[in-house]
N, C-alpha and C positions, 0 to 999 in steps of 0.2 A: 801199087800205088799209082791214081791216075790226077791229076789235075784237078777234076771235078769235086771226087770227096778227101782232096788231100790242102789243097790252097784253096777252091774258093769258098769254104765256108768260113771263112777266116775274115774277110772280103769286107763286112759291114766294120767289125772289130777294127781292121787298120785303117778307113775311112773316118773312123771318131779321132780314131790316134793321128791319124794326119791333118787333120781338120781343127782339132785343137791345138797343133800346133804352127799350121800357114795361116788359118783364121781366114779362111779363101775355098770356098767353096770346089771352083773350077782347079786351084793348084792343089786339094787336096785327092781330085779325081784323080787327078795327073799322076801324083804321088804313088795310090795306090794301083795305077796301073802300071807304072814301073818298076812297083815293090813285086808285082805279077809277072812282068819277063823278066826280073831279075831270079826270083826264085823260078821257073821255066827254066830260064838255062844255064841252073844249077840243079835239076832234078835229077842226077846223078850222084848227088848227096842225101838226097832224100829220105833213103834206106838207116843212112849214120844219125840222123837228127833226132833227140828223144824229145826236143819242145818244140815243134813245127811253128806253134803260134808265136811262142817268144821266139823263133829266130826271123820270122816275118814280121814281128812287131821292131825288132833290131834294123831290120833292112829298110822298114818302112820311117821309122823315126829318124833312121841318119839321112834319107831320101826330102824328111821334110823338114830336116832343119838346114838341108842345104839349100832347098828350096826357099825357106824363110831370108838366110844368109844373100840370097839372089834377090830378094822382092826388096829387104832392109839398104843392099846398095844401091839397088835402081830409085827406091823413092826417095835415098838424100841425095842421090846425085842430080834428083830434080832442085833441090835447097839453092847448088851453085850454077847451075844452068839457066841461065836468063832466058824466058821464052814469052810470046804474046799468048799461049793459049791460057783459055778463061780458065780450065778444067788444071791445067799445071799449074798453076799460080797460087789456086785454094790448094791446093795439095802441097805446094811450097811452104804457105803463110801454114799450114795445120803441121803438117811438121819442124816447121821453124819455133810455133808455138811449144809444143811437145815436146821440143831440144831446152827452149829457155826453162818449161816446169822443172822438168828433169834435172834441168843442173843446178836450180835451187835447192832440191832434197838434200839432206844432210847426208855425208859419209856415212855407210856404205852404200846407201842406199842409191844414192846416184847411179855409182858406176856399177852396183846389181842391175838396176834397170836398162841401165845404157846395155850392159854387155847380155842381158839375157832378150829383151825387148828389141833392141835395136841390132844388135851381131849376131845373136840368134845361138848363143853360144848355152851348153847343158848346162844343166844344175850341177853337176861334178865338176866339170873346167871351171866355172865360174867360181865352187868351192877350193878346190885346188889352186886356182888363181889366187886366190884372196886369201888360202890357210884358215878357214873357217869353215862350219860342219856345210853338208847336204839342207838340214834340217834350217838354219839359221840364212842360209840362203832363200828360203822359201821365206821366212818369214819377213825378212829386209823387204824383198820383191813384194810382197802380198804388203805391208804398208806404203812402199813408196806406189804402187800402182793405187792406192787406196786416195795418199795423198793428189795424184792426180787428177783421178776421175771428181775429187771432192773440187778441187782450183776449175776443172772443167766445170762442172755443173753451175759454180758459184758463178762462173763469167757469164752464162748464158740466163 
């Protein structure tokens, strides 16, 4: 087993997967070429593994929702950081905006979106948080982002 036809054909596949979920082009590069030395130097396991793709898609998904978890504190933490730059400020007022939609949704759907959208936290934890399925999690999410994008559109 070499490198070449064992991980990187994989390569494109964990790039969607990380891309859909930093929503960042550049962080999902990043992603996937960590998900890369991370399997590297463990290719001593390699031999034991029967789904190379799922345990790359494993490595690569917890790489980019920690990733997510990094970009979700750095841009509230611009909310409480008073700064004169033109560029913070709109990123301030747009997330500040995005915090008041959000907490008008009605229960569950708020703290679905908060903690999946904004903590960057799975569809299981957020399920097991809440005592409610996988499936019903997707759903809350998929109308409160729905509700959003609809208040967004409407303001503009």
């Amino acid at each position: 087993m070499d490198f070449r036809t064992t991980i990187l054909p994989h390569r494109d596949r964990l790039y969607r997967l990380a891309l859909g979920i930093t929503m960042h082009t550049g962080e999902a590069e990043d992603v996937v070429q960590e998900t890369m030395i991370r399997a590297w130097e463990r290719r001593a396991e390699w031999p034991m593994i029967k789904n190379m793709g799922g345990w790359l898609a494993l490595i690569c998904r917890n790489l980019a929702l920690d990733s997510r978890k990094r970009q979700a504190h750095t841009a509230f933490s611009l909310i409480e950081a008073p700064t004169d730059d033109t560029g913070r400020i709109e990123a301030r007022d747009t997330l500040a905006y995005i915090k008041r939609l959000s907490a008008a949704l009605p229960p569950p759907q708020d703290e679905i979106f908060r903690l999946r959208d904004i903590e960057g936290l799975s569809y299981r934890d957020i399920a097991q948080q809440l005592a409610i399925s996988e499936d019903q999690v997707r759903v809350y999410l998929h109308r409160a982002r729905a509700k959003i994008r609809e208040q967004i559109v409407n303001k503009t």
